[in-house]
Structure formats: C-alpha cells, structure tokens
C-alpha positions as CSV (number, residue, x, y, z in Angstrom):
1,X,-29.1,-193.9,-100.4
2,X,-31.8,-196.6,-101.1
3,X,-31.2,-198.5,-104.6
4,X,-34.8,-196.8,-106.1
5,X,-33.2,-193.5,-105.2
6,X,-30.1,-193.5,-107.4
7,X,-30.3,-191.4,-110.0
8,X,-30.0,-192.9,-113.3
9,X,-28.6,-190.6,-116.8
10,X,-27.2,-191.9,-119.7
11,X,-23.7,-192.2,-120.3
12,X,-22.6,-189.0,-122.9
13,X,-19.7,-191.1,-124.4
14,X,-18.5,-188.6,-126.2
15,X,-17.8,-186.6,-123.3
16,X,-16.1,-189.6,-121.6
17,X,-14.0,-190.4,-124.4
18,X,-12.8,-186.9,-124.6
19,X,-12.6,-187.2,-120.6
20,X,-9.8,-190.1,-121.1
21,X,-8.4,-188.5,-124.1
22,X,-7.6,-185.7,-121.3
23,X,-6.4,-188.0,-119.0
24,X,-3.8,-190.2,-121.6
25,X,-2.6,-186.7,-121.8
26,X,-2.0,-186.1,-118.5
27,X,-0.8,-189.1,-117.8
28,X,2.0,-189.4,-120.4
29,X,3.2,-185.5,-119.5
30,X,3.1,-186.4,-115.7
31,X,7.1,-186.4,-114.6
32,X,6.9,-188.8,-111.6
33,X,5.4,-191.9,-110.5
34,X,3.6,-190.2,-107.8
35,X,2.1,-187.8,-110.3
36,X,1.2,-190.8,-112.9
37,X,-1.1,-192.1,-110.1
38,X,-2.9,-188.8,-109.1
39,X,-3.3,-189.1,-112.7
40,X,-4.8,-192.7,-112.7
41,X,-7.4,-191.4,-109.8
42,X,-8.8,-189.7,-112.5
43,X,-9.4,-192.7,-114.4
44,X,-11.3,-194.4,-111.6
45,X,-13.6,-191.9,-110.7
46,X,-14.6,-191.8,-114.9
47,X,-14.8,-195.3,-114.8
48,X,-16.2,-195.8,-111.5
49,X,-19.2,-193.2,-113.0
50,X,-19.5,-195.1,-116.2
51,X,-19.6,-198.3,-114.4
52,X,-22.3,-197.3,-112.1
53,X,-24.8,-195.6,-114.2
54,X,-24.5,-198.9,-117.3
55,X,-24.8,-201.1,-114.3
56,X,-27.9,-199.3,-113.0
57,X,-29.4,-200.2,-116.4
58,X,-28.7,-203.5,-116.8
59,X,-30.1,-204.2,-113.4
60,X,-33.3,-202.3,-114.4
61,X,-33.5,-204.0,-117.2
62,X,-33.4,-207.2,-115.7
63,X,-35.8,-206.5,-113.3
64,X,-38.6,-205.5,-115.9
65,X,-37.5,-207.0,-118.9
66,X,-40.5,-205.3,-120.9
67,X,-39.7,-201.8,-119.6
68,X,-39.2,-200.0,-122.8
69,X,-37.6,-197.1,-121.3
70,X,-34.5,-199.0,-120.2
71,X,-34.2,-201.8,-122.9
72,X,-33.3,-198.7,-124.9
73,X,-31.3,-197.9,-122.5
74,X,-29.8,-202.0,-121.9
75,X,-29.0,-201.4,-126.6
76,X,-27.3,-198.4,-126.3
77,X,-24.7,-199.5,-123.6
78,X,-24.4,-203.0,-125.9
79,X,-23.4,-200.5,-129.0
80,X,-21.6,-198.0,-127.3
81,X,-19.9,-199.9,-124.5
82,X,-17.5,-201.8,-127.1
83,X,-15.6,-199.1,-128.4
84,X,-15.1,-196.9,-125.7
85,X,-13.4,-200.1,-124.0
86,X,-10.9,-200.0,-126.8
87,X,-10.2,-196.9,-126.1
88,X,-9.7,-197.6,-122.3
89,X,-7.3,-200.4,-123.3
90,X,-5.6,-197.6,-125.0
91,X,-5.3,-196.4,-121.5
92,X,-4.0,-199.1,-119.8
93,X,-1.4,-199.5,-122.4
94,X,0.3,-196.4,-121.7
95,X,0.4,-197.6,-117.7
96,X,2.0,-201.1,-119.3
97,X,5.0,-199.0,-120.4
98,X,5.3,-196.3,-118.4
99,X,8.5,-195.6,-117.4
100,X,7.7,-196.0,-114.1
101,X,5.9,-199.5,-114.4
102,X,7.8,-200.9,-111.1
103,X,6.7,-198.0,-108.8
104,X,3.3,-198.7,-110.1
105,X,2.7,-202.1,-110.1
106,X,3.9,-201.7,-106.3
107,X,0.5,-200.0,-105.7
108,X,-1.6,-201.7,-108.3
109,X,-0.3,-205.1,-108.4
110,X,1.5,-207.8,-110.3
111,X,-2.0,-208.8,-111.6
112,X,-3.5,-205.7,-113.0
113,X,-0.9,-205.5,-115.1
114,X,-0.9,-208.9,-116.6
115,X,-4.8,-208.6,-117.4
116,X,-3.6,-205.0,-119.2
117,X,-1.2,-207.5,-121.5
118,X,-4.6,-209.8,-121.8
119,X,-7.1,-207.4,-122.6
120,X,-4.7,-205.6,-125.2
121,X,-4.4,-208.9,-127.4
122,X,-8.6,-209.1,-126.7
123,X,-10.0,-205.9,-128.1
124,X,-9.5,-203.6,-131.2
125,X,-11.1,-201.0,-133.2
126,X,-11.8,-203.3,-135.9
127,X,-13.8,-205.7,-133.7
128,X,-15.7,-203.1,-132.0
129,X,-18.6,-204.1,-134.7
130,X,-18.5,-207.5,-134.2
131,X,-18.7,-207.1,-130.5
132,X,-21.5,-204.8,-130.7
133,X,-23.2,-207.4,-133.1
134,X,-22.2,-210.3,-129.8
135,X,-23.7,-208.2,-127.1
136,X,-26.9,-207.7,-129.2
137,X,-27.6,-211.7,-129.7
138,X,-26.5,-212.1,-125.8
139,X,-29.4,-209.7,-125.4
140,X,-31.8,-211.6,-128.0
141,X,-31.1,-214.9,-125.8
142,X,-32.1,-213.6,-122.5
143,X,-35.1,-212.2,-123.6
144,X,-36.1,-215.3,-125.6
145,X,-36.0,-217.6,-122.2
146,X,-37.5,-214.0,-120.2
147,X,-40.3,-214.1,-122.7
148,X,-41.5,-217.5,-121.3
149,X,-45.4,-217.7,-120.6
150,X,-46.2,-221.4,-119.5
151,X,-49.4,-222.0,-118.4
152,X,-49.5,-223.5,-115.0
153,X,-53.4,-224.1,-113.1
154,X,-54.6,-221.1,-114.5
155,X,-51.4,-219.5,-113.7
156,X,-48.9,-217.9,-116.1
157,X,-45.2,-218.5,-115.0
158,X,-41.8,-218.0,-116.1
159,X,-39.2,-220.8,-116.0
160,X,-37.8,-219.9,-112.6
161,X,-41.3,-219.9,-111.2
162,X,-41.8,-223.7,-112.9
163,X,-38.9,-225.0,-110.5
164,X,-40.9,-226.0,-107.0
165,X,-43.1,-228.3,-109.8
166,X,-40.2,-229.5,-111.8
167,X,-38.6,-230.8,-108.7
168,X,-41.9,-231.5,-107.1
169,X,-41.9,-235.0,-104.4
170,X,-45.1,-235.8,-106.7
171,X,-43.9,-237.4,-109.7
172,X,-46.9,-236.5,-112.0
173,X,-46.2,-233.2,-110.9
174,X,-42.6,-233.5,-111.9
175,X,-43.2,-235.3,-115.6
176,X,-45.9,-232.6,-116.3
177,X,-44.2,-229.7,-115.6
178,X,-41.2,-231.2,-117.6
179,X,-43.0,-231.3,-120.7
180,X,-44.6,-228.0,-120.1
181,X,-40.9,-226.7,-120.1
182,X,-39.8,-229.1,-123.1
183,X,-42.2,-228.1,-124.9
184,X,-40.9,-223.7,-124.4
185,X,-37.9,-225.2,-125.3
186,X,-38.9,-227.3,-128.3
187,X,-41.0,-224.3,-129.3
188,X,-37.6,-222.0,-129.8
189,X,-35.3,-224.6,-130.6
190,X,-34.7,-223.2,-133.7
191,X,-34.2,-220.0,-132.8
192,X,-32.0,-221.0,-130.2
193,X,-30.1,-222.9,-132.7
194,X,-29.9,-219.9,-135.2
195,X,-28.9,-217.6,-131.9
196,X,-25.4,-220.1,-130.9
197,X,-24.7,-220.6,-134.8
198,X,-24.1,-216.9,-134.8
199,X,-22.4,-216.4,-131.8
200,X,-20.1,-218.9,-132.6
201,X,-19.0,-217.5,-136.2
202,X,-19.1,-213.9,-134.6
203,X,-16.6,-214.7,-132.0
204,X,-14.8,-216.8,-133.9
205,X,-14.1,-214.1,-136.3
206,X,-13.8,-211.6,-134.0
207,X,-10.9,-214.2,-132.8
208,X,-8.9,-214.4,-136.3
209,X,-9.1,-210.8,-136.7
210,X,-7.3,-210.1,-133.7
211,X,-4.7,-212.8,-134.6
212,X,-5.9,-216.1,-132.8
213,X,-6.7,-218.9,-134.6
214,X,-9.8,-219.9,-132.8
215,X,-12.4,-218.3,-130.1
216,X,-10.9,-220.6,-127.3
217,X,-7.5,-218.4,-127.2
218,X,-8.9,-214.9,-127.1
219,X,-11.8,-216.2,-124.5
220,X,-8.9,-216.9,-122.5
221,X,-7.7,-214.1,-122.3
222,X,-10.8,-212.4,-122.3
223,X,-11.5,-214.4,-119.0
224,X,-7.7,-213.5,-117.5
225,X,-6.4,-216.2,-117.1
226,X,-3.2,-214.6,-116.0
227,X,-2.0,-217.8,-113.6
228,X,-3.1,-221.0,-115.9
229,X,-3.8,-221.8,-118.8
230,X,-5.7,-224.3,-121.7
231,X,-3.3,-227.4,-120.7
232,X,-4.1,-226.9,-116.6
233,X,-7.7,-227.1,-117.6
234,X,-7.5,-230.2,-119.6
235,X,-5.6,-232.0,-117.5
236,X,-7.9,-231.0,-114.5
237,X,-11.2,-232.0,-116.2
238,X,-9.1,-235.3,-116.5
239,X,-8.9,-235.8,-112.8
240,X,-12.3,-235.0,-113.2
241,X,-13.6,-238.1,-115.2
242,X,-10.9,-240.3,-113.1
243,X,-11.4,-239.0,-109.6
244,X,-14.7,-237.4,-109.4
245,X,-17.0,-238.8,-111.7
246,X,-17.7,-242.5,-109.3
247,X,-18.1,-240.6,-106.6
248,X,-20.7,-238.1,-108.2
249,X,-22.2,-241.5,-109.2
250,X,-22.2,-243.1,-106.0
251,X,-24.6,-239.8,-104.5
252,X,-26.9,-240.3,-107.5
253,X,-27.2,-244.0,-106.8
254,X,-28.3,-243.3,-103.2
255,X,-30.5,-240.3,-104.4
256,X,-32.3,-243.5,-106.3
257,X,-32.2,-245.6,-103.2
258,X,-33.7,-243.0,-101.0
259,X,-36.9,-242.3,-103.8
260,X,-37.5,-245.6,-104.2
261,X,-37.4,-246.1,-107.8
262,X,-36.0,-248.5,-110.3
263,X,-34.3,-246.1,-112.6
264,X,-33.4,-242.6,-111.7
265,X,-34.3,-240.3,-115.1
266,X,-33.3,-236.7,-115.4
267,X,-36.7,-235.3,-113.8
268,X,-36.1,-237.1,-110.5
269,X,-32.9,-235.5,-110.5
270,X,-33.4,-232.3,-108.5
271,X,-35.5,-234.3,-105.8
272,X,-33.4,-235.2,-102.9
273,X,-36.1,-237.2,-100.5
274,X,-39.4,-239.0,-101.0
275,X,-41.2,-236.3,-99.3
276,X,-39.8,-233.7,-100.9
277,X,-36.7,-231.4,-101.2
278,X,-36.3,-229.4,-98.0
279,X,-37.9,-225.9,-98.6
280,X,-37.2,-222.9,-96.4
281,X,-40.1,-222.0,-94.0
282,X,-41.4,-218.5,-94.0
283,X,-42.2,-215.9,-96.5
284,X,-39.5,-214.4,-98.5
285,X,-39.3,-211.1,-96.2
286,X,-38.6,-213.8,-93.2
287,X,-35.8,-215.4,-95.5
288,X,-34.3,-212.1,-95.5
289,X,-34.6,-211.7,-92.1
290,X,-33.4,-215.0,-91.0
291,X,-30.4,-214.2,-93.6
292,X,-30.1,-210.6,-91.7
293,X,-29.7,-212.9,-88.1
294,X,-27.5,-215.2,-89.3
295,X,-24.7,-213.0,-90.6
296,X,-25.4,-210.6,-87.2
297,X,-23.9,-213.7,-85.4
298,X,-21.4,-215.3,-88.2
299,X,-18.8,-212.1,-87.5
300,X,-19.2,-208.6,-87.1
301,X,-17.8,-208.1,-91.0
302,X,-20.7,-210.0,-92.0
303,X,-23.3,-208.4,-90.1
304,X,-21.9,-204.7,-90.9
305,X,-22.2,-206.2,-94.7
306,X,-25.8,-207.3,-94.5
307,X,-27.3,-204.9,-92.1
308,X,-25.9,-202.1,-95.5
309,X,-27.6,-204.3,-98.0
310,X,-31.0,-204.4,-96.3
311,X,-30.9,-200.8,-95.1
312,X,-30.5,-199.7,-98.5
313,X,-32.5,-201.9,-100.7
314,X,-30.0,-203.7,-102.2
315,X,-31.7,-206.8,-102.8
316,X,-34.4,-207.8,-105.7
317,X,-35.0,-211.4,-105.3
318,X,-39.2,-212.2,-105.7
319,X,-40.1,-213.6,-108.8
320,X,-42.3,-211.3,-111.1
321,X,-43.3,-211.8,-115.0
322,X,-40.7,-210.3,-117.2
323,X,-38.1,-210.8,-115.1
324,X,-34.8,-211.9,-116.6
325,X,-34.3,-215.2,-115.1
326,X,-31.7,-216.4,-113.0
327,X,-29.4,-214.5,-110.1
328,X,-26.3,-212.7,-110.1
329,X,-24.7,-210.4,-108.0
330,X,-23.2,-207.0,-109.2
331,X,-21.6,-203.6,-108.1
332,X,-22.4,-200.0,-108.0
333,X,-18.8,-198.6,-107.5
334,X,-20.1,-194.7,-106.6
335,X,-22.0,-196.2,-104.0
336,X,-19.8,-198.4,-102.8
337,X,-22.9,-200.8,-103.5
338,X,-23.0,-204.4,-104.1
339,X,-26.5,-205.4,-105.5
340,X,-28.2,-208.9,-105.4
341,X,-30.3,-209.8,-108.0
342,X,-32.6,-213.2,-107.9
343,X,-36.1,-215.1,-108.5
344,X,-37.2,-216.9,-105.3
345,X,-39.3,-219.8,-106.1
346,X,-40.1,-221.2,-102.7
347,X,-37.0,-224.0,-103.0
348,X,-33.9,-223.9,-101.5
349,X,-32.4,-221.9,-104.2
350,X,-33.9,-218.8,-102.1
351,X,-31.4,-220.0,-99.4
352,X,-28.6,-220.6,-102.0
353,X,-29.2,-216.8,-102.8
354,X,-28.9,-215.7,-99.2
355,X,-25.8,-217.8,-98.8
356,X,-23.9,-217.7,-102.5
357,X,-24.9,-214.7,-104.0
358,X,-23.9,-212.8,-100.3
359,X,-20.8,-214.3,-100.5
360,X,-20.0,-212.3,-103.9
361,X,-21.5,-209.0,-102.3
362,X,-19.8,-209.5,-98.9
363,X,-16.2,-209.9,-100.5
364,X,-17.6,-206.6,-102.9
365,X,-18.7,-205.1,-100.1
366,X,-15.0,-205.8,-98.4
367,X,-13.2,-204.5,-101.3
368,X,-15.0,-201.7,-102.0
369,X,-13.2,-200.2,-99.2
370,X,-10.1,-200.0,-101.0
371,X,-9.1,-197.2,-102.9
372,X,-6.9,-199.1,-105.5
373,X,-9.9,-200.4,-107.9
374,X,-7.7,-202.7,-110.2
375,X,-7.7,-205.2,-106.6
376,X,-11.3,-205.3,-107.5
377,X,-10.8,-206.9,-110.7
378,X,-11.4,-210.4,-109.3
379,X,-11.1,-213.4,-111.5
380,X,-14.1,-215.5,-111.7
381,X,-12.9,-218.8,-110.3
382,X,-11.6,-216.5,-107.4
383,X,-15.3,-214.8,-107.3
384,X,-16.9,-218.2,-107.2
385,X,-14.6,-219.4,-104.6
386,X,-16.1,-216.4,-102.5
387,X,-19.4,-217.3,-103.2
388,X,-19.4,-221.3,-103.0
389,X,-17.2,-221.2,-99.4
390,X,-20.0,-218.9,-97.8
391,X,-22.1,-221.9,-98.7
392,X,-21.1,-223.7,-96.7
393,X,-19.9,-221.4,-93.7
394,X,-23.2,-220.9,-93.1
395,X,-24.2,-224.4,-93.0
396,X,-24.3,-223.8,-88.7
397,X,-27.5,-221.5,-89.2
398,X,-29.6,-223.7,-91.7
399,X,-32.2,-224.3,-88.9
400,X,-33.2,-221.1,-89.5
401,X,-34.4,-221.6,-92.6
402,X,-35.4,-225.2,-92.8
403,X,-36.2,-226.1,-89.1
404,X,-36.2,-229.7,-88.3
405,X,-35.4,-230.4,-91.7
406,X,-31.5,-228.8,-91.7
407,X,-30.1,-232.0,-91.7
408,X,-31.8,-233.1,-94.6
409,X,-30.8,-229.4,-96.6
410,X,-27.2,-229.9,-95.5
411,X,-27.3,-233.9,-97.1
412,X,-28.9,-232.7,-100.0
413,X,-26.3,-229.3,-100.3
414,X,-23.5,-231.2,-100.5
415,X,-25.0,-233.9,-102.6
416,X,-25.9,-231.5,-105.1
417,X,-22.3,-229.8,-105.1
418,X,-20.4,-232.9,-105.3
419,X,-22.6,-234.0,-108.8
420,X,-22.2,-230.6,-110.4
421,X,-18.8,-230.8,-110.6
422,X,-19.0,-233.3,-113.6
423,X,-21.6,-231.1,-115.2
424,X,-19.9,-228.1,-115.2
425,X,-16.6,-229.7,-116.9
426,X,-19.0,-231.2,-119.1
427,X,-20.1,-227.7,-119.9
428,X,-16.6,-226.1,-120.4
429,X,-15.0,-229.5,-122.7
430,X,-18.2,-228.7,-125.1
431,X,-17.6,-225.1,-125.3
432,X,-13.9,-226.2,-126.1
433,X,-15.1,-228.3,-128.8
434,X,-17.5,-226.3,-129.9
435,X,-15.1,-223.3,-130.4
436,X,-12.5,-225.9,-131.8
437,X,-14.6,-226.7,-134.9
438,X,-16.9,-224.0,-135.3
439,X,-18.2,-225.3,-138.6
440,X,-20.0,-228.1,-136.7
441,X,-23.9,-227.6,-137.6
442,X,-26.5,-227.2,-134.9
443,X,-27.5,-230.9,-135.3
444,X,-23.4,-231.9,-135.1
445,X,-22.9,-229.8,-131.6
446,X,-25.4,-231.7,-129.9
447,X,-24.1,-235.2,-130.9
448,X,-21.5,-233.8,-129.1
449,X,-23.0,-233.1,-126.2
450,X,-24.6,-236.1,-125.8
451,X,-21.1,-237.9,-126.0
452,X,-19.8,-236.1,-123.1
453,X,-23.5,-236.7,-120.9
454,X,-22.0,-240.4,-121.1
455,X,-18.8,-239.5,-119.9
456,X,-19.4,-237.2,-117.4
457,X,-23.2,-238.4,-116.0
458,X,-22.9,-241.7,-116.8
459,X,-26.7,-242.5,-115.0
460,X,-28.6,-240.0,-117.3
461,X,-31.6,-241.2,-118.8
462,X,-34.2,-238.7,-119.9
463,X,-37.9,-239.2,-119.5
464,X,-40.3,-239.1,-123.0
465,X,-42.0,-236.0,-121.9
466,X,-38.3,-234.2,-122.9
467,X,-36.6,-235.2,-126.0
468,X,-36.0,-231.5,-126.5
469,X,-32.8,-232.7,-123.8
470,X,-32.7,-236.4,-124.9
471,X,-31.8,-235.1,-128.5
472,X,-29.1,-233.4,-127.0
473,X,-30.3,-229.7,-126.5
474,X,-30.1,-229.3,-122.9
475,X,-27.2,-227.3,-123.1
476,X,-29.3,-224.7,-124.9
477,X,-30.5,-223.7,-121.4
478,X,-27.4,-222.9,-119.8
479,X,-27.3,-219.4,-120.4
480,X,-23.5,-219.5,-119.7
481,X,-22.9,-221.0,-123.0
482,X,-24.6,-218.2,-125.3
483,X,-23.5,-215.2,-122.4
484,X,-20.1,-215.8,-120.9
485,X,-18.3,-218.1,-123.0
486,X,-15.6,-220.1,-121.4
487,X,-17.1,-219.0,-117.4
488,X,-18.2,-222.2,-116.3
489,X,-15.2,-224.1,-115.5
490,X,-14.4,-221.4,-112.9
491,X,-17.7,-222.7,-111.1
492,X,-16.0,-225.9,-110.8
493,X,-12.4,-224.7,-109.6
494,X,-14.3,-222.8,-107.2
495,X,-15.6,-225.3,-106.1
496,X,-13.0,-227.2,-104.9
497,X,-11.7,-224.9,-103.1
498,X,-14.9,-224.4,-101.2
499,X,-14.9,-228.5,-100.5
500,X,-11.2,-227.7,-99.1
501,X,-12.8,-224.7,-96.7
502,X,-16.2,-227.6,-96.0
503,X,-13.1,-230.2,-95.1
504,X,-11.3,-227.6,-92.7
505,X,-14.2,-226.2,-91.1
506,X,-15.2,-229.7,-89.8
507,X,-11.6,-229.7,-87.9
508,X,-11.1,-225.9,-87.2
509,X,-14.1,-223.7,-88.1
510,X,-12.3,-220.8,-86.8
511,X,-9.0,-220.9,-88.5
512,X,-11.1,-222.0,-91.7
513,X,-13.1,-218.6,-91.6
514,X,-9.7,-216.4,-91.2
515,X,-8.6,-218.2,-94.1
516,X,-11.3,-217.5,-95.9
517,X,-11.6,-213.5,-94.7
518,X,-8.0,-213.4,-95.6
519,X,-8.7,-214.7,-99.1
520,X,-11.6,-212.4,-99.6
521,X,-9.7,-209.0,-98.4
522,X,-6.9,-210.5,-100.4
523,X,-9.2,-209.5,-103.4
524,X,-7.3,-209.2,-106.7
525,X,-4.0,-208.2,-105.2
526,X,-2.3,-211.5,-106.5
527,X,-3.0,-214.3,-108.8
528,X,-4.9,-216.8,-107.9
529,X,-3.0,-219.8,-107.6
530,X,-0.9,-217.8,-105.1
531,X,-3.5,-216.4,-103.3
532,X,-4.9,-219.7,-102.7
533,X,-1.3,-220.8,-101.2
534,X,-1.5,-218.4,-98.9
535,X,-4.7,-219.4,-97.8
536,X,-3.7,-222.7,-97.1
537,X,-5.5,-224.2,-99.7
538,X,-4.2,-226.9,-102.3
539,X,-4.3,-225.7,-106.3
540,X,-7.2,-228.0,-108.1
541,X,-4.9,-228.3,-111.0
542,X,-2.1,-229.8,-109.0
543,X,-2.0,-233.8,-109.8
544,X,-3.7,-235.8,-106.8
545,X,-5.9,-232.8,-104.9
546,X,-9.0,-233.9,-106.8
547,X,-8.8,-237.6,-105.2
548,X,-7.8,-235.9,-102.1
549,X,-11.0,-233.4,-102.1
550,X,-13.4,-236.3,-103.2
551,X,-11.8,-238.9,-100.0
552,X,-12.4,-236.0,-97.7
553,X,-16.0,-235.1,-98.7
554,X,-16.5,-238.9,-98.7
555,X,-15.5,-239.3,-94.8
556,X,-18.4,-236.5,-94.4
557,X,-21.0,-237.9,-96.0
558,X,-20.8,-241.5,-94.7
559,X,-20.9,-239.8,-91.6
560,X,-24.0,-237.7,-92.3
C-alpha cells in the first residue's frame, strides 16, 4: 500500500483503554509463561494500531502545517496520548513482576525490562496534565519557526528553503540572507523566550512531582538510559573539550585558509570552498533515483530496503510552504513502514537525507521483521549510530550525486562531522545547566550559552547582521532544546561510533559493513554499550577512545 492510501481514523481511546484494561486481565489470570506472552501479542497489535494511526497524523501534520483537519487531529493525540501511556506503564508493570519474569525476559530481553523500571519512575497520573500542557508548547514551537515567511527576490520562503543563500560561495549573499533570518528570529524572540521559560518550569515540576529533584534525572530516564548514566556523560564531554575541541579547531582554521579570508565569522561557517559548497546535480526525483542505484549495489538488504520505500511512497522530502521544518525518520508499525520525512533545499543536506535519514529507515526496515516489538525500542544514541555510519558507507557512491566534485563533498562531510561534535556537547552541558537552575531568567540562560560558545568553538565570531546569535540566542533555533530535551548528546555518541566504522572501513570495508549489519539486526536486543562490544567498536565513554577516534580521523584527512 502506497503512504497516501493508508487509511487514517482517530484513535477511540476509550475503547483502547478498556482494550488494555482486558488485556491486564488476561495477562495476570494467564497460568504459564507461554500463555503471559500470547497475552502480550495482544498488546502489540493495540499498540502497533495506536502507533500507526497517531504517527499517520503527526506526519500529515508536518507535511501541511496549516491543514486544519489534522492540526486537530496533531492536539488531540498531544492531550490524549499522555494518559493512556500511564496506563500502558501500568502494563508493563505487571510484566516487571510477573512471576515468570525470567522466561520472559528470555524472549523480550534484558533491556525492555530495564526501560519498564525507567518509564515507571517517568510517568504518573498526576503528571498527565502537565505533560499534556508540554506537548502543547512543543507544538506552539514548531509552528512558530513553520510559520516563517521571509521574503527572498520576490519569493516567499521558509527557513529550510533560506539555506542554499545562507551558505551561499557569494558573501553578500551569505550576510543578507543572515539578517533576513536574524531578523525572523529577533522578530519572536520573545516569544521564544516566553515558550523555553515555560517548558522549563513545566518539566521541572512535572520532575518534583514524580520525586526527582530536578528535570535532568527524570529526562534520563525518560531518554533510557539503561547502560550509563549523568557521570559517563560529564566525564565524556570532558574528553570532549581536551581531545576534540583542537582538532575541530584545526578544520575550521583550514576552512578559513581555503576561503581566503582574514577572520572566519559564523556566516562563512557552512561554506566549505571558495566556489561554493558541493551541491548534488540533478533534480530531486534524480536524487532519489541515484539514492535507489546506490543501495541496489551497496548489498542486497539495502536494495530490498529502498526499492520498498520508493515503491510505496514512503518519502516526503521537497520543500513546500507550511512545511514543518527539518527531517526525521519515523515508523508505521501495521505496515511494517518506515517513513522519511525532509525539505530538500538544493545543498547537500538532500544527500545527507538519502544517506542518514535511510540509515534510521533501513535498520526500521530490518527490525520490523521481528515479531518481538520491545527489540524495536532502540535508544537514540544507538539510532543515530545507525544513521551517522550509513554516512559514511556510502561515501563510495558520492559521484553519483556530486560528479567531479565527490572529493570535495567527502572533505567537506567529514569536516563538518568532526566540528559538530563540540556543538552538540555544547548543546547537551546547556541543557544540563539549564535544567540545574531552572530559575535562571531568559537573559541569565544565554549568558550561559555564550560561556560555553568560548569553550567549545573557540573561533566563533558572529557578523553584525546577527546579534539575535551574538546576544546569545542561537540556541533558540535548535529545536532539540524546546522538543526532546536531553537528545542531543546521543548525536555526538553516535557519532563516534560512526568515526570508528569511517576508521575501519578504510582498512576492511567488508568486515566494517558486517559489523555494522550486525549492529543494526542486533536492534534493541541488548544495551548499548554491549552491543557496541560486540560489534567491535570501543565505548566513547571509556577514558582515551576520544583521542584515539580524533588521531585516526586525523591520519585521513591529511591524506585527503
């Protein structure tokens, strides 16, 4: 069944609680283990249903931001959503402490029931308001940077559609567009303030209510982190500054070398060469062709993958007004159906969505197959890890996309992955701060902010045409921050472990890609630190592997 062909009808949450209500029942006057599980079948195809049919409006809602019909329908999940979770948790707690918790976890795995332990410290009835209240300002957020109308030439465009000009080889071009943007963003600023000051007291509430003393604990285990926890992360983001950060600097010195200029400031940033960044020939239809080729030849699990996805519609990636911005990649478990959603802009972000965002679909794709749907339940950093690694295993086809110019996308690529890694810890250590104090005011949160720009990009100047960012609000823009608190480090843990497949593959690109096929079937079966030993891959948090990564990477790019 094509995407537009999947019927859509609202979820009747009454009759789904009473559904699990009916199934709690069975499931605590079931006699055997074998019997708990046909039992707990029952519970995925509810959930599976559920699942499908919110996810089907969320995606619609993204694509057509202004569509009435399914905003309406976007609300209701946000309202209804929360406490039918708690109920679900109610579920899981009964599988916790069955009596036949051994035989089960045999099937479902160590992991699923750790998260169970997680999400029943994360949720209770007398949250379910202020979690309804959260979802509703997550929503107000994304439609306030969706409702962007900059005038371009004539043009009206979104901010995803304002990228080719921001990181345009012309430099007017570039300083233009970036006060264009600025000034969106100095336009909402207060509304953007008023948006985080209330997301930050929600959660924090909702955080002392459930017994935690701040946000940071419960978006923990909201998170599941079920293999590491606060102290790993701290003391990895310290490697971070030591290890990482001079080499990150060293790429943006040459990035100022190779433009020519005397000071490198934030809008020269995204511009990798003096002619321009490497853009992918071809319409967007050939970019999903070339994509289509590419994965025909990488294996025949890939090409199985992406031959489903285009045969069935499964991609929305062209940039149209009142599209939510950004990309993601998400599931539609009664089909069996991973969905790509993105805003091609004519850079080589479109690449980055045929490369990352398929490596999150081929590994849902992969385990989608099995019928035990808790091994689904992925951890971000391992999700990322997914995505980021596919980056770069496809870094043989890249001529199919940028021609002559592959060599210059594949510099660039692994420029821009090496200097993320600051920003992204530089994104998680603010949201620990943040979260640590939330009395700070507005004002006080991006002092801090532009504390940690001097620590972790230690280059960064910003051009006049933006002090909406040189005041310390470009933060504000990260939609992680305001929509999935606490996320971002698992970008940057994923990322190392892709580095560790980019490092292999240039030895043994072979044995790298079982590795990594093994690590994606592996799904959610075990924790992630384990999983990642069985891959042959070295934790991020153990002391040393970040100066190890960054000497590797190193050897690579001298040589490129």
């Amino acid at each position: 069944m094509k995407f537009g062909e999947m019927p859509y009808q609202r979820i009747d949450f009454d009759a789904a609680k009473k559904e699990l209500a009916s199934i709690m029942e069975a499931f605590q006057a079931a006699g055997t283990a074998e019997e708990q599980l046909n039992v707990h079948r029952r519970y995925y195809k509810l959930m599976g249903h559920i699942k499908t049919q919110a996810t089907l409006a969320e995606i619609r809602h993204s694509i057509d931001t202004s569509d009435p019909f399914y905003e309406k329908e976007k609300n209701y999940y946000d309202q209804e959503m929360p406490a039918f979770l708690n109920q679900e948790v109610q579920y899981k707690k009964l599988l916790y402490h069955s009596p036949y918790r051994r035989e089960l976890e045999a099937v479902i795995g160590g992991p699923a029931l750790k998260n169970i332990e997680l999400a029943a410290k994360a949720v209770s009835e007398e949250v379910v308001p202020l979690m309804q209240q959260e979802n509703t300002l997550v929503t107000e957020y994304q439609k306030l940077l969706a409702s962007a109308k900059i005038d371009w030439e004539g043009q009206t465009l979104n901010l995803s559609m304002m990228t080719p000009y921001l990181n345009h080889e012309n430099r007017d071009i570039r300083r233009k567009a970036a006060s264009k943007v600025n000034t969106f963003y100095q336009g909402i600023e207060e509304q953007l303030d008023t948006l985080y000051d209330k997301l930050v007291k929600n959660r924090t509430e909702q955080a002392r209510k459930l017994g935690f003393e701040t946000y940071t604990e419960l978006g923990y285990c909201r998170m599941n982190r079920n293999s590491y926890g606060r102290e790993d992360i701290e003391n990895f983001r310290k490697q971070i500054k030591k290890d990482w950060v001079p080499f990150a600097e060293k790429m943006w010195e040459n990035r100022r070398k190779r433009l020519g200029l005397a000071k490198l400031y934030h809008m020269d940033e995204g511009l990798s060469f003096p002619e321009g960044s490497p853009k992918p020939s071809g319409t967007p239809e050939e970019i999903l062709k070339s994509g289509q080729e590419m994965y025909e030849e990488l294996s025949p699990e890939t090409k199985e993958f992406f031959d489903f996805m285009m045969e069935r519609d499964l991609f929305d990636v062209f940039s149209r007004p009142h599209k939510q911005v950004g990309g993601y990649m998400t599931y539609l478990p009664d089909y069996q159906a991973p969905f790509i959603f993105a805003n091609f802009n004519g850079t080589a972000g479109d690449v980055d969505v045929v490369t990352h965002e398929c490596g999150h679909a081929f590994q849902g794709y992969i385990s989608g197959k099995d019928p035990i749907m808790e091994h689904s339940d992925i951890t971000m950093e391992t999700a990322e890890t997914h995505s980021m690694s596919m980056e770069f295993f496809t870094n043989p086809w890249m001529e199919h996309f940028f021609g002559d110019r592959a060599a210059d996308f594949l510099k660039s690529q692994l420029e821009d992955a090496v200097v993320f890694i600051p920003y992204g810890s530089m994104v998680d250590e603010f949201q620990h701060i943040v979260y640590d104090h939330p009395e700070m005011t507005p004002a006080q949160r991006k002092e801090e902010w532009k504390k940690l720009e001097h620590q972790y990009k230690p280059h960064l100047t910003y051009e006049e045409e933006s002090p909406f960012y040189a005041e310390g609000g470009f933060w504000q823009r990260q939609h992680h921050i305001y929509s999935y608190p606490f996320y971002y480090i698992d970008y940057v843990i994923a990322q190392t472990d892709a580095f560790q497949y980019k490092i292999w593959m240039q030895k043994d690109y072979k044995a790298a890609w079982e590795s990594y096929l093994s690590f994606c079937q592996a799904s959610a079966s075990d924790f992630f630190t384990r999983m990642l030993k069985d891959a042959g891959l070295d934790s991020p948090f153990e002391p040393g592997t970040i100066r190890q990564i960054a000497a590797g990477l190193e050897e690579i790019y001298d040589r490129m």
